[in-house]
C-alpha positions in Angstrom: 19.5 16.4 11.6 17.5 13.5 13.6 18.8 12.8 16.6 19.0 9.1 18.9 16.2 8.8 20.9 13.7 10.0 18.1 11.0 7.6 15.7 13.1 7.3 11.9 10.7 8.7 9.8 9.5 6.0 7.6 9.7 5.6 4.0 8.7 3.8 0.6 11.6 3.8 -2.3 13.2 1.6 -5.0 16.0 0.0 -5.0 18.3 -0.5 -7.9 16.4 -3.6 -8.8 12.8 -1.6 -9.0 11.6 -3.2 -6.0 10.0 -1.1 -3.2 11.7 -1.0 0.5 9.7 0.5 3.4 11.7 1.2 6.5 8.8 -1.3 8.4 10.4 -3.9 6.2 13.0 -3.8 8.4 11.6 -4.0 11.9 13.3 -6.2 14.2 17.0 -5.9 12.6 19.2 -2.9 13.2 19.4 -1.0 10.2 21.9 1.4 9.2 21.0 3.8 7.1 23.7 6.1 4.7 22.8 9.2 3.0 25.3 9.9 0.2 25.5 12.3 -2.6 26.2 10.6 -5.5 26.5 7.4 -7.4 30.1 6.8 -8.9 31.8 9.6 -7.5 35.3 8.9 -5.5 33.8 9.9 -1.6 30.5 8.1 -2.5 32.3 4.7 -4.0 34.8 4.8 -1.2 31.6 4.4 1.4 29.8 2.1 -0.6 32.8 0.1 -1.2 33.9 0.0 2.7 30.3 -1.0 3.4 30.6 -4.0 0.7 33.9 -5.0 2.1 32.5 -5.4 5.7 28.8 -7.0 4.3 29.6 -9.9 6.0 30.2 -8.9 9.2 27.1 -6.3 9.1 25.0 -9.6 8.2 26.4 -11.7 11.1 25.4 -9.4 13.4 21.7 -9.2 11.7 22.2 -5.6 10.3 21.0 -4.4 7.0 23.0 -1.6 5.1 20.6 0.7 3.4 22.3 3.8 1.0 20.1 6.5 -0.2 20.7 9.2 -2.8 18.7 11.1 -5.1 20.1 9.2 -7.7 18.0 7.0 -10.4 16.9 3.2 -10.1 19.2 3.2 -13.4 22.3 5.2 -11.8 21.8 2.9 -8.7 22.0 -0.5 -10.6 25.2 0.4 -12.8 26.6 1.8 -9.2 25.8 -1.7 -7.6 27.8 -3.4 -11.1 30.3 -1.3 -11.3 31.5 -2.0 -7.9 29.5 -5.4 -7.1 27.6 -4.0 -4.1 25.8 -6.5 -2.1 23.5 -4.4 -0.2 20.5 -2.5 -0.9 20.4 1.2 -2.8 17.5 3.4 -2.5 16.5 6.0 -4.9 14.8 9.0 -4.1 14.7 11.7 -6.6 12.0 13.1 -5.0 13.8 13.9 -1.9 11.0 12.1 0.3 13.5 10.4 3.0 16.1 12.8 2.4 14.1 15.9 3.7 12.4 13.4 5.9 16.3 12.5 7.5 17.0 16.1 7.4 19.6 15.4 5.3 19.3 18.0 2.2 21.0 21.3 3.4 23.4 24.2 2.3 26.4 23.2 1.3 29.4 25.7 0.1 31.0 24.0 -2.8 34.4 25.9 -3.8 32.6 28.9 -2.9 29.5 28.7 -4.1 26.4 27.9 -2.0 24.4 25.0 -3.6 21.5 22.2 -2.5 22.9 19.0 -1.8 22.9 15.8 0.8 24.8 16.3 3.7 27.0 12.6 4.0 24.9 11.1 7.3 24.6 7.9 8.7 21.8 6.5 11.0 22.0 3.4 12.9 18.1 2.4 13.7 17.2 0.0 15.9 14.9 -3.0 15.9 12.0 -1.1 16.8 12.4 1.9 14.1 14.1 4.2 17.1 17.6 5.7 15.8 19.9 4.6 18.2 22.7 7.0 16.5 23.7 9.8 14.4 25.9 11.2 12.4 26.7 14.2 9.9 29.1 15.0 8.0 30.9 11.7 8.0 34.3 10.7 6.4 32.9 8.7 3.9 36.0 6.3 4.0 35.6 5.8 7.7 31.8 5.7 8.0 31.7 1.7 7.4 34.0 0.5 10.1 32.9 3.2 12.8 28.9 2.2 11.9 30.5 -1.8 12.0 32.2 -0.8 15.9 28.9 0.4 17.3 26.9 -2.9 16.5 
C-alpha cells in the first residue's frame, strides 16, 4: 500500500460515460480516491451509496470522489443508474492504477486464496501528494470517515 507523504501515482482511465480522467485533471482539489471490488455487489453499493449521500458536502468543501474497479465502462454506467451516483467511476480492467495504488493483493475468500482489490481509500491533496491512507476499509463507514478528515 501507498503511504501519506508519497507522489499518487498518476493515471489515465474511463469513466462510465467513456470519457478519460487523468489524476492531473484534478490538481488543485483534494481528491479522494476509493478502490472497490465490484460494481453492484452489497459492500461495494453500500460505499458508493454513502459517498452519493454525502456528494454535497464532499463538493462544498471542493473534493472530488473518484471510485475505481476493474469493472467495465458498461458495468460502471448501469452501477451509476442503478443507484444514481453523482460522482465519477473509473474503469480499469487492465489493472493500471490498481497495481499502481498497490491495491491488487491476496485475498482468502472462504478459504481459498484468490486475486482481488483490497477495499482502500486515498485522500490526495491539491498538489497530487496523498495526504492519507487506508486499507481494508468498512465499506459502509469509508464515506463519512473520508467526509471527517476534509
Amino acid at each position: 500500500m501507498l503511504e501519506a507523504g508519497m507522489t499518487a501515482p498518476d493515471f489515465t482511465l474511463p469513466d462510465q460515460n467513456g470519457q478519460m480522467h487523468s489524476l492531473k485533471d484534478y490538481r488543485g482539489r483534494k481528491v479522494i480516491l476509493y478502490f472497490y471490488p465490484k460494481d453492484n455487489t452489497s459492500g461495494c453499493t453500500a460505499q458508493a451509496c454513502g459517498f452519493a449521500e454525502l456528494y454535497p458536502q464532499f463538493t462544498e468543501k471542493g473534493a472530488a470522489v473518484l471510485g475505481v474497479s476493474k469493472d467495465s465502462v458498461a458495468s460502471h454506467k448501469k452501477f451509476e443508474q442503478n443507484y444514481c451516483l453523482p460522482f465519477t467511476l473509473l474503469a480499469d480492467p487492465e489493472l493500471a492504477a490498481i497495481q499502481a495504488y498497490d491495491v491488487w493483493q491476496e485475498k482468502n475468500m472462504y478459504g481459498k486464496k484468490t486475486m482481488g482489490i483490497v477495499r482502500t481509500t486515498y485522500l490526495i491533496d491539491e498538489n497530487g501528494v496523498i495526504e492519507k491512507a487506508f486499507s481494508k476499509v468498512k465499506a459502509k463507514e469509508n464515506p463519512k470517515q473520508m467526509l471527517e478528515l476534509l
